[in-house]
C-alpha positions as CSV (number, residue, x, y, z in Angstrom):
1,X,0.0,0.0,0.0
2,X,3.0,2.3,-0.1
3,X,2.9,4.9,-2.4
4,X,0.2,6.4,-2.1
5,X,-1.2,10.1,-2.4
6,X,-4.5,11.4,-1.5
7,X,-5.3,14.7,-3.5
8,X,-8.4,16.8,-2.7
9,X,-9.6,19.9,-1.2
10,X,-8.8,21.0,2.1
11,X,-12.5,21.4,2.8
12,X,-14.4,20.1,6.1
13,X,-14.6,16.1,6.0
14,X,-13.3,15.5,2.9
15,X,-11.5,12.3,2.3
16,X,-12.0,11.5,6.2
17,X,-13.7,7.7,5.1
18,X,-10.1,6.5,3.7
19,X,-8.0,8.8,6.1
20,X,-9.5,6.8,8.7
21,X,-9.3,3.9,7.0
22,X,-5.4,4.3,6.3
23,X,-5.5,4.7,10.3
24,X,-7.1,1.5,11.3
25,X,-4.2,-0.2,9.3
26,X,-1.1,1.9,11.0
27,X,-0.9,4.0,8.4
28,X,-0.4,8.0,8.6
29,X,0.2,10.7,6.5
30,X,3.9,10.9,5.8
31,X,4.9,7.6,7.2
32,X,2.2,5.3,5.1
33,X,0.7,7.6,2.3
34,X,1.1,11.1,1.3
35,X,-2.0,13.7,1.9
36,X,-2.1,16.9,-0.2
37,X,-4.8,18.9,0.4
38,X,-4.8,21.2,-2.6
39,X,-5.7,24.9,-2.7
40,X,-5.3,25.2,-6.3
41,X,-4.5,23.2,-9.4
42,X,-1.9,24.7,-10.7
43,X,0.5,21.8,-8.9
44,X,-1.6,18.8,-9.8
45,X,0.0,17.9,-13.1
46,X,-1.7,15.0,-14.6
47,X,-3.6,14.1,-11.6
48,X,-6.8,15.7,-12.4
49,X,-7.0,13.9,-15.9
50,X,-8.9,10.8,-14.5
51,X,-11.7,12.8,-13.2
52,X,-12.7,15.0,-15.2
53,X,-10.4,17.7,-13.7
54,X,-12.0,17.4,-10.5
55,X,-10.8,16.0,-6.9
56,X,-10.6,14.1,-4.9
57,X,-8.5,11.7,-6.6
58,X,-5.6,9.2,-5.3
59,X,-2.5,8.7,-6.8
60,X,-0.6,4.8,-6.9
61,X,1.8,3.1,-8.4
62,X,-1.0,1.4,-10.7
63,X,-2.3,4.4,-11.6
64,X,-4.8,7.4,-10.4
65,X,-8.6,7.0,-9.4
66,X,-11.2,9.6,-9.1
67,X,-14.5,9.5,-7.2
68,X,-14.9,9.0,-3.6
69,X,-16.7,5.7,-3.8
70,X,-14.0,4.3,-6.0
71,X,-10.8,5.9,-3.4
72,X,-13.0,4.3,-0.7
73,X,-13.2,0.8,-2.4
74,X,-9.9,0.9,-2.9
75,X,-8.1,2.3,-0.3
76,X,-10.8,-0.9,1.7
77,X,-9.3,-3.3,0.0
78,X,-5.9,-2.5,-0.1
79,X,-6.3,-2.2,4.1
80,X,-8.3,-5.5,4.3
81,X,-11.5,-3.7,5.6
82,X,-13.6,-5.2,2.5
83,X,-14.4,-8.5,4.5
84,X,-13.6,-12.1,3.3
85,X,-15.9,-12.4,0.8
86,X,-17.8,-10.8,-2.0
87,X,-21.2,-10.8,0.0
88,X,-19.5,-9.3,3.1
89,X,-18.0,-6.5,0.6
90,X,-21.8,-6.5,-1.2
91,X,-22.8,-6.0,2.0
92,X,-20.0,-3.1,3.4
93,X,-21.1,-1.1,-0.2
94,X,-25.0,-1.1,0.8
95,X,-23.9,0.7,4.4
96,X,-21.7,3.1,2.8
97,X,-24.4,3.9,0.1
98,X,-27.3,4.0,3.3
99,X,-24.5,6.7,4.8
100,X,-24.4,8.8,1.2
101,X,-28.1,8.6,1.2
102,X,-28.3,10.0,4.6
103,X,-25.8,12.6,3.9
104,X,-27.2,13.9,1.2
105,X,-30.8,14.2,2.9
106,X,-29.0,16.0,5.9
107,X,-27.1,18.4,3.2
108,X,-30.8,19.0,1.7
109,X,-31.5,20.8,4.9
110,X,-28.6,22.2,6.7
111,X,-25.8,24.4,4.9
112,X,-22.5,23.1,4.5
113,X,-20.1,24.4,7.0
114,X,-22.8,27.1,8.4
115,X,-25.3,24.5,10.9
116,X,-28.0,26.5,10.0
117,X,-31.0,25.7,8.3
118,X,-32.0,26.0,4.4
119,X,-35.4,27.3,3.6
């Protein structure tokens, strides 16, 4: 899993879900993976080209991915935190998309970064 580099925004909560999960398996920034949280693009090269020019993205040996549910697949199975089998993992995706859903309702309400209420 060495080698890696997680790319994205330095906004609130972003890319926390595989930050953590780098953490559960002893790896940190700087001694496991690299973590750049960008303020511009101007430094991202060929990064961005895998997503459409957007973040977040993560960088590897393999290759670079883009989109949060892919980094978080990834970065799950690279850590072992996918379970043993493919129902377990089936299983570990319908949680994480329940979460999203939840999310997104929540972010329907309340303003990002403010706590107060839309509407």
């Amino acid at each position: 899993m060495s080698g890696i580099t997680l790319k994205y925004w330095g906004g609130r909560g972003l890319m926390e879900v595989p930050r953590i999960m780098m953490a559960i398996a002893g790896k940190f920034p700087g001694e496991g993976y690299t973590d750049f949280r960008a303020s511009g693009t101007s430094d991202m090269g060929d990064a961005l080209n895998c997503n459409l020019g957007r973040l977040p993205v993560l960088e590897c040996q393999s290759g670079t991915i883009g989109q949060s549910a892919a980094i978080n697949f990834y970065v799950a199975s690279e850590c072992g935190l996918m379970g043993s089998s493919s129902f377990e993992a089936a299983q570990i995706i319908s949680i994480t998309e329940h979460l999203k859903e939840l999310s997104t309702a929540y972010r329907g309400l309340v303003s990002l970064g403010l706590g107060t209420k839309r509407g």
